[in-house]
C-alpha positions in Angstrom: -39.8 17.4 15.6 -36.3 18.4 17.0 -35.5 14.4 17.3 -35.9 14.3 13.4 -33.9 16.8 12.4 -31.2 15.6 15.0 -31.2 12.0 13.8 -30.9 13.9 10.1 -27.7 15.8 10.5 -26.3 12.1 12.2 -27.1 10.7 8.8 -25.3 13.2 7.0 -21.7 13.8 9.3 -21.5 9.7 9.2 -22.2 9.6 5.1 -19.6 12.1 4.9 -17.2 10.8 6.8 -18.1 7.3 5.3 -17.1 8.7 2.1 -14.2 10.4 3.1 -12.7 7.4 4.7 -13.1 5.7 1.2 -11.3 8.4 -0.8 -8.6 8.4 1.6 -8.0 4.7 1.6 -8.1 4.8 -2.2 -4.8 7.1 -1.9 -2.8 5.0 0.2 -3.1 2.5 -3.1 -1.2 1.4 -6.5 -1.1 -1.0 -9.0 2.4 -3.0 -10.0 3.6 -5.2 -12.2 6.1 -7.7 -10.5 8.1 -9.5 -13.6 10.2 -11.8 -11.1 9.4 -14.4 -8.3 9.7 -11.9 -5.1 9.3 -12.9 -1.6 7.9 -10.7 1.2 7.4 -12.2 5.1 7.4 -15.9 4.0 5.4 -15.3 1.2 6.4 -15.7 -2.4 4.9 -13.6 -5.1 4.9 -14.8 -8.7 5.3 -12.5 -11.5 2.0 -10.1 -12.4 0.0 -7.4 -11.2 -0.6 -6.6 -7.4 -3.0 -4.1 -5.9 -0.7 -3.0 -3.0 -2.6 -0.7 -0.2 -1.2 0.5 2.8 -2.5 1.9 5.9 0.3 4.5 7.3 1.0 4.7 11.0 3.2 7.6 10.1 6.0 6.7 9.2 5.2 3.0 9.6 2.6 1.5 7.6 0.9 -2.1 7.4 0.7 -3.0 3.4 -1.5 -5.7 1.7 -0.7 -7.1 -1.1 -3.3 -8.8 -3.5 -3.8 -10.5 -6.6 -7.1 -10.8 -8.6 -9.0 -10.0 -5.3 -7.1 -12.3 -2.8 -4.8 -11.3 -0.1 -1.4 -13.1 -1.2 1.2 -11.3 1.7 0.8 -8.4 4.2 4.1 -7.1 5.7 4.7 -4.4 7.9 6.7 -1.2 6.2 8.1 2.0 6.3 6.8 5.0 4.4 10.0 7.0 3.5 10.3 10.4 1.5 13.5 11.0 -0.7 14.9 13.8 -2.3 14.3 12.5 -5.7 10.6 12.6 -7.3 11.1 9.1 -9.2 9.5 9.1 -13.2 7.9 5.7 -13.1 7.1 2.8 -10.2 10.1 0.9 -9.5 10.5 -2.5 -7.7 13.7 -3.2 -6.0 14.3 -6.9 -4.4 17.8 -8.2 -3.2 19.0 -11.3 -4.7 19.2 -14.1 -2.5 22.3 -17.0 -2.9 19.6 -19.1 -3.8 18.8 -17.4 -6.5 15.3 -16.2 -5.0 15.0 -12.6 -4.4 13.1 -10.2 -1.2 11.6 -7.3 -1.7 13.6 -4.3 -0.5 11.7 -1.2 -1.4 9.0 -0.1 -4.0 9.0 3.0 -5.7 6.1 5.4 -6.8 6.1 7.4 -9.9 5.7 10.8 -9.6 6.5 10.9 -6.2 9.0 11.5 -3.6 7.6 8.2 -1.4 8.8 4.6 -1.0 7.4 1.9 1.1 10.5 0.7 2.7 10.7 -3.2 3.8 13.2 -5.0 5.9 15.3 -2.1 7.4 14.1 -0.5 10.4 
């Protein structure tokens, strides 16, 4: 009888930490638009909307980039905080002499963060 009730309270820690794991991958998450051509670790990324999730390694993180369900570029990052709270996402890219640009940075709205790419 003990066995049971053991084997129920495993059932429950793991569904709970199951479902905690999924909340707190869904933070580390946005949606952006890219309106220009960017390119990120060899990869070029054409103009439209990106899921971008990132897995922080405090400050570092490892983001994933896709588009309609595919992976199109994973890079490795830097989560920075600012002293500015920024009012809407921003995307900011270098321009290249070829006329290409590379992702420098992306900005969240409403928040102090920035996934940093590039300089560390």
């Amino acid at each position: 009888m003990k066995n049971k009730g053991f084997r129920g309270n495993i059932w429950v820690v793991l569904t709970i930490v199951l479902v905690a794991s999924l909340w707190a991958a869904a933070a580390s998450s946005r949606t952006l638009s890219f309106r220009t051509p960017v390119k990120l670790n060899g990869a070029e990324m054409t103009p439209g909307f990106y899921q971008v999730e990132w897995v922080s390694h405090s400050p570092e993180a490892t983001v994933t980039f896709r588009r309609n369900g595919q992976v199109v570029a994973t890079a490795a990052g830097k989560l920075v905080e600012r002293d500015t709270k920024y009012p809407a996402d921003a995307v900011v890219y270098s321009n290249n002499a070829d006329g290409s640009h590379t992702l420098k940075e992306l900005r969240f709205g409403g928040s102090k963060q920035v996934l940093v790419f590039g300089e560390f």
